[in-house]
C-alpha positions in Angstrom: -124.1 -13.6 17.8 -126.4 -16.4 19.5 -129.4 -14.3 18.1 -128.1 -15.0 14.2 -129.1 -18.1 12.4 -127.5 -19.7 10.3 -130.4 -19.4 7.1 -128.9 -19.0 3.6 -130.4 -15.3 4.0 -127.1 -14.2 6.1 -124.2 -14.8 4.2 -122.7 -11.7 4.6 -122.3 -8.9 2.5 -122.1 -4.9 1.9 -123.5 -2.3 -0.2 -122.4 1.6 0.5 -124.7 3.9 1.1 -125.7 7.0 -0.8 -123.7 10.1 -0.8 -124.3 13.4 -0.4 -123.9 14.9 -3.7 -124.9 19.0 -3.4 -124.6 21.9 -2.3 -120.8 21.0 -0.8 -118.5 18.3 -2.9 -120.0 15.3 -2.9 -119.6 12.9 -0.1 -119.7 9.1 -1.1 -119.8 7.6 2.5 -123.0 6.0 3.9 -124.4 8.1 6.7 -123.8 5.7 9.5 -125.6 7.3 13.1 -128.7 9.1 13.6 -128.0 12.7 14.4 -129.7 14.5 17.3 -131.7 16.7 14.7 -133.4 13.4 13.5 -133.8 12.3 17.0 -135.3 15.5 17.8 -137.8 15.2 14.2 -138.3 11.7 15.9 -140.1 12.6 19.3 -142.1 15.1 17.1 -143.8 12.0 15.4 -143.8 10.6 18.1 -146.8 13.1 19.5 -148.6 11.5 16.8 -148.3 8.2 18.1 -150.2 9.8 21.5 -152.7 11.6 19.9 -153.5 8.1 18.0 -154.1 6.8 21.4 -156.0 9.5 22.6 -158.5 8.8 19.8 -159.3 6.0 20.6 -159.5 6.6 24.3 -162.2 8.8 23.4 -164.3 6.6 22.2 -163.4 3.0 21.0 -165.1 1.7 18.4 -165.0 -0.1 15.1 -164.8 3.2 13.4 -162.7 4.8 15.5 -160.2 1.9 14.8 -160.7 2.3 11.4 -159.4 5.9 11.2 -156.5 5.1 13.6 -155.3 2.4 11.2 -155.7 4.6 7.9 -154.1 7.9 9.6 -151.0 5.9 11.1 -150.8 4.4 7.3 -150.8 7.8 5.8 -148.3 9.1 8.3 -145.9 6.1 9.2 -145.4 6.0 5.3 -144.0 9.9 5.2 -142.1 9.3 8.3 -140.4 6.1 6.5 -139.5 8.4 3.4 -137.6 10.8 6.0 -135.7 7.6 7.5 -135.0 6.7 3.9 -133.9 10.5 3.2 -131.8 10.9 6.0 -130.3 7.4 5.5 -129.3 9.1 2.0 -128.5 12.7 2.5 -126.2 13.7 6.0 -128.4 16.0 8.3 -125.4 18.4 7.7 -125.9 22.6 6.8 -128.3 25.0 7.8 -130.2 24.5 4.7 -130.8 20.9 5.3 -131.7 21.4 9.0 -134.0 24.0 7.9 -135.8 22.0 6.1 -136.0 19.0 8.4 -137.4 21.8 11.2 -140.0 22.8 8.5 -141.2 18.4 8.2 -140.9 18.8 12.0 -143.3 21.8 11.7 -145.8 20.0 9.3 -145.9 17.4 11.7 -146.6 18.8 14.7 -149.3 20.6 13.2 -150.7 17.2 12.0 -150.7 15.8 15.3 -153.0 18.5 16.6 -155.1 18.0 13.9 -155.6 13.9 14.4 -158.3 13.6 17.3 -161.2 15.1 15.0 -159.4 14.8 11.6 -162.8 12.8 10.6 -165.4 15.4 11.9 -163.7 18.6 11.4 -159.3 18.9 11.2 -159.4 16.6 8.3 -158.4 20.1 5.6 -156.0 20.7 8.4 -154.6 17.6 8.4 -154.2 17.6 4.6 -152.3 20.9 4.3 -149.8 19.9 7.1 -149.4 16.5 4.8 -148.9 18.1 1.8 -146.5 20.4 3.5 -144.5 17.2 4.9 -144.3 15.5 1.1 -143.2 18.9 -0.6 -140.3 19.4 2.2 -139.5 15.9 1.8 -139.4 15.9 -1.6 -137.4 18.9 -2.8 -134.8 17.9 0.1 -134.1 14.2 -1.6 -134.6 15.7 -5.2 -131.9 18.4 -4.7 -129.5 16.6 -2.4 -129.5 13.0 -2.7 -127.1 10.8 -4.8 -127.6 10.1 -8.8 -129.3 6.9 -8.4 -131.5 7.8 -5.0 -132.4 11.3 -6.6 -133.5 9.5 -10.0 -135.6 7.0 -7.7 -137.3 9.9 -5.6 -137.9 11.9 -9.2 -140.0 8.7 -10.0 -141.9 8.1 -6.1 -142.2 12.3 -5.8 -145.2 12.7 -8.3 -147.0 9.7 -6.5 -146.5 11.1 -3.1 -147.7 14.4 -3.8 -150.6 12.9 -5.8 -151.7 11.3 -2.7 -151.3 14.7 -0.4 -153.4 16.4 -2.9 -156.0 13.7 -2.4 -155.9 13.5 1.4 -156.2 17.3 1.2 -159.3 17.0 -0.8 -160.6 14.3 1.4 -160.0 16.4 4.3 -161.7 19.9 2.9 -164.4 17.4 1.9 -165.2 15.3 4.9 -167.6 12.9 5.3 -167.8 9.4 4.1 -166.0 10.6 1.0 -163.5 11.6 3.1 -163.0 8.1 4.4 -163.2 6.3 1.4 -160.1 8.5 -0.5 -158.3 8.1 2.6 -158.4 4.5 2.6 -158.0 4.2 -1.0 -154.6 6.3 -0.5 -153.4 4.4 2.0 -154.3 1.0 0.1 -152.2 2.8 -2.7 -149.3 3.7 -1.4 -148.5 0.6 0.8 -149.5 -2.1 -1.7 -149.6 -0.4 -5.6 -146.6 1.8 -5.1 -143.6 0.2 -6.2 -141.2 1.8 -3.5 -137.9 1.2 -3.0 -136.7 0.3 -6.3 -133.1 2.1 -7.0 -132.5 3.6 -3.5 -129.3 2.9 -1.6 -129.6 1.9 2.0 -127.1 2.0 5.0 -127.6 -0.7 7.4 -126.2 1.0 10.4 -127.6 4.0 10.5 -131.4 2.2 8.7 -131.1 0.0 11.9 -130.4 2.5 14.5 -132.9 4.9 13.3 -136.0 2.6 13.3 -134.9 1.2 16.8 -134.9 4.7 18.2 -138.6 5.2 16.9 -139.5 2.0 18.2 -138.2 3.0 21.5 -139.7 6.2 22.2 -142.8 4.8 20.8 -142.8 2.2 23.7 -142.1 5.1 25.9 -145.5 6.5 24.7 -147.2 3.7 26.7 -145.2 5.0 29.9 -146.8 8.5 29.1 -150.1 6.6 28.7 -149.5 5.2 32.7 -149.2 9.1 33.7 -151.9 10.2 31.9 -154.0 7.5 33.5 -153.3 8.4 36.7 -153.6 12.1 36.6 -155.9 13.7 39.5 -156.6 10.3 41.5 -155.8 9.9 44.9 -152.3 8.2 45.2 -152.6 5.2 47.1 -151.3 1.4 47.1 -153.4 0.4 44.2 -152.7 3.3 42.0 -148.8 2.7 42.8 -149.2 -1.1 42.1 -151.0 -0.4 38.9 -148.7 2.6 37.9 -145.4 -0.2 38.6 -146.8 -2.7 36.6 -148.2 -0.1 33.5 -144.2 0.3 33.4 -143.5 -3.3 33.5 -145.8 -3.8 30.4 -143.7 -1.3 28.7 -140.4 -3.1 29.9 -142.0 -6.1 28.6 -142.4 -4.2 24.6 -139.0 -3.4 25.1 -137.2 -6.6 25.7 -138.9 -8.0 23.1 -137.3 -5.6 20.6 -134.5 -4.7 21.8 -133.7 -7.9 24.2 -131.2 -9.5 21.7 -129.4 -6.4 20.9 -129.6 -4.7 17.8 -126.5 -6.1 16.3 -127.8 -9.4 14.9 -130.5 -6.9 13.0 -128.1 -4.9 11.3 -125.7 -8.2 10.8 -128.3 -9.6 8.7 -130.1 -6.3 7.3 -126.0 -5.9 6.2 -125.8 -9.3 4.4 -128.8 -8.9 2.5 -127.4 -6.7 -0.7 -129.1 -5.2 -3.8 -132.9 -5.6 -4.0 -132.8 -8.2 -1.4 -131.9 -5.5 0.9 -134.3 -2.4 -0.3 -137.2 -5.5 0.0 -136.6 -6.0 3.5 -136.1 -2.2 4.3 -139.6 -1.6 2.7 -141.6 -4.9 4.2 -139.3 -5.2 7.1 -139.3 -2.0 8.5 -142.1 -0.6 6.8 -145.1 -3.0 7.2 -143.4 -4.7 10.4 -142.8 -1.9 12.2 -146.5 0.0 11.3 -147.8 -3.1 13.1 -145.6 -3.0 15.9 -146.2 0.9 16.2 -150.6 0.1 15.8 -149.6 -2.6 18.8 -147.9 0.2 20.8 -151.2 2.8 20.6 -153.7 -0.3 20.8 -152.1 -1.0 24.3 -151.7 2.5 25.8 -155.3 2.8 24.9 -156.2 -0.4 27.4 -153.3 1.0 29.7 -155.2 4.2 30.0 -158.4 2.7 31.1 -156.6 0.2 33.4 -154.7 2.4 35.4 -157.5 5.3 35.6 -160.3 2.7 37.0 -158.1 -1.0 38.5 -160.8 -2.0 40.3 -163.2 -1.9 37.4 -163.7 -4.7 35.0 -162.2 -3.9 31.7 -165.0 -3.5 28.4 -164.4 -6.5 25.8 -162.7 -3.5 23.8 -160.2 -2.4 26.1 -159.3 -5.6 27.3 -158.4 -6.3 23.8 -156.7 -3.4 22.8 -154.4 -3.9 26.3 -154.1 -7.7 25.9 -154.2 -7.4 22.1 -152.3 -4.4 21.1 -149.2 -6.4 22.9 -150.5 -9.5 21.5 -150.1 -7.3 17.7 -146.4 -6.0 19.1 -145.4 -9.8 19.6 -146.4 -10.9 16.2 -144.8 -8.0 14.2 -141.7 -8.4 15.7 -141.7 -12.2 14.8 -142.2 -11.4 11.3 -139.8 -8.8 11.2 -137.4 -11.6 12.8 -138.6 -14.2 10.5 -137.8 -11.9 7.4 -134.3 -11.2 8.4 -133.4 -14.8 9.3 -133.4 -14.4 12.5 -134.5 -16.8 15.4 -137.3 -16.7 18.1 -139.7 -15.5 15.7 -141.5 -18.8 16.4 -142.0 -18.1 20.0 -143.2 -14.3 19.7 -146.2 -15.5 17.7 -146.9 -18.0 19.9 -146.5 -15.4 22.9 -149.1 -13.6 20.8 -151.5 -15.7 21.0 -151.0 -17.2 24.7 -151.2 -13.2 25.7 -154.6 -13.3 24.7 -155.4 -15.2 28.1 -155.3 -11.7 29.8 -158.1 -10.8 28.3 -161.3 -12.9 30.3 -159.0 -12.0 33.3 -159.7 -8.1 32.8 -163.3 -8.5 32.0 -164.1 -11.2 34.5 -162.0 -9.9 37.2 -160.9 -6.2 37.2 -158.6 -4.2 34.6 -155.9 -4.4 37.4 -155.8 -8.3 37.4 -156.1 -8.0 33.5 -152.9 -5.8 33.6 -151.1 -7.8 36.2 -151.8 -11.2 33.7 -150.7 -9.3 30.8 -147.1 -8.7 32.3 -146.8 -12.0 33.4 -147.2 -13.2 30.0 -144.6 -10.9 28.6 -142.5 -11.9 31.7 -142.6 -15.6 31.0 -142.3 -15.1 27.6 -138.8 -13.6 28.1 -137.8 -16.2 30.7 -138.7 -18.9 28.5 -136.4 -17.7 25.8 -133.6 -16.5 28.2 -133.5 -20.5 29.4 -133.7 -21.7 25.8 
């Protein structure tokens, strides 16, 4: 593995997973791939992920920004607690799938709720929350193993705590609303002390977050369609359209460029609490920043590919230049936690990226775009020859 250093962090090790203890005899093996059910709950969250974006399409601002990052707090966090269920308890029996198509339900009807969740959805949004946290929770409570069950016993009452307030937030509205939202999200992420007792399967932990970061990226290709909907196709729009889908090439080597392998190689060797830490920071804050850096830049893609011959606002020039600037970073710190190498270069891509975005306000959201791939481009040529 050229990707694997050669840091203390990797000597190599193994921890089982958790079993699957009810209503069939229990099952001690870790749950090793992502099933197409959880696949299929993925591309459901997904839609979240676009109606993020279309938020802030709608109108960018500092406030708007503001409810994008506390939403995609409250939710990322819920759809991490099904990645760590799942990880725990097989997909297996119609019971089980029932209740995964009920979480599924929950949030879809979140996601339909986001683009006025602040001025009008926000009770909506609060009921379809709760509904995800009590699915969630009577799934890990009744079918996980002795020491993940006795864990999610502990995290339930918090989780539901902080439904109940987002519900009340919600049916409240208002700067009230925004302030117990926040203060939820500040809660959970930084006060809650997650994690602690859980087992954790590398394999299948690994495979499930690279397949949300994935179709995540694929959002941005949506973005490039939704862009160009009802303009007249001609060799701009193609050019623009070509290199929309570049950018999201771009997001994707840089993930998934290296292979996954030397992730789950080192995500294997870390053991114990070393290894619940890095599934928590790792692929919990990481990856929220990495998924804010995917909806950031469909949100300048948008703008770019609906008007290429305009010059870009200071705001969507950022969030196009920046959003993939934010994608970089994450990624190196997510590499830099595992041990692994190139994290160095992705935060310095990050901030050379930024170069894109004079080009787009000086010169025209297509030339913005076109700088933007480069960068990505020569920042994956430059580690290819290294």
């Amino acid at each position: 593995m050229t990707e694997h250093s050669a840091d203390p962090r990797d000597q190599l090790g193994r921890v089982d997973g958790a079993g699957d203890a009810a209503p069939a005899p229990a099952r001690t093996d870790p749950v090793e791939r992502v099933t197409p059910l959880e696949l299929f709950f993925d591309l459901v969250f997904v839609f979240t992920i676009t109606q993020l974006s279309t938020l802030l399409t709608r109108g960018l601002t500092w406030t708007a920004l503001w409810h994008v990052v506390v939403m995609l707090g409250l939710i990322y966090w819920m759809y991490d607690g099904y990645a760590w269920l799942t990880n725990a308890v097989a997909a297996e029996g119609a019971r089980r799938q029932g209740l995964l198509l009920a979480g599924m339900a929950g949030y879809l009807v979140l996601a339909i709720a986001i683009p006025d969740a602040f001025t009008g959805t926000g009770l909506t949004f609060g009921i379809a929350y709760l509904m995800i946290i009590a699915v969630h929770a009577s799934l890990y409570v009744a079918s996980a193993s002795e020491s993940s069950s006795a864990a999610m016993r502990a995290l339930a009452p918090v989780n539901i705590a902080a439904a109940i307030a987002v519900l009340v937030g919600g049916a409240v509205g208002g700067v009230a609303q925004e302030l117990v939202w926040t203060t939820v999200v500040l809660l959970l992420w930084f006060a809650t002390r997650a994690g602690e007792g859980f087992e954790i399967g590398p394999a299948h932990f690994v495979e499930r977050h690279g397949l949300l970061v994935l179709i995540a990226i694929g959002e941005s290709v949506v973005a490039t369609g939704i862009g160009a909907h009802g303009l007249t196709i001609d060799l701009r729009l193609v050019v623009t359209a070509v290199l929309g889908l570049l950018l999201s090439a771009g997001l994707w080597w840089t993930y998934f460029g290296g292979g996954v392998e030397p992730v789950e190689h080192a995500f294997r060797a870390a053991t114990g609490a070393r290894r619940v830490r890095l599934a928590f920071v790792g692929f919990g804050y990481a990856h929220y920043a990495m998924l804010l850096g995917v909806v950031l830049a469909a949100v300048g893609l948008r703008v770019a590919v609906a008007r290429p011959a305009a010059p870009l606002s200071v705001g969507h020039a950022l969030a196009l230049a920046g959003g993939c600037a934010l994608f970089l970073v994450a990624d190196g710190w997510f590499r830099w936690l595992l041990g692994l190498r190139r994290w160095r270069g992705r935060w310095l891509a990050g901030l050379v990226i930024m170069l894109a975005v004079p080009v787009g306000t000086q010169v025209s959201a297509l030339a913005g775009l076109a700088a933007t791939v480069v960068l990505l481009a020569a920042t994956a040529l430059v580690e290819q020859r290294r």
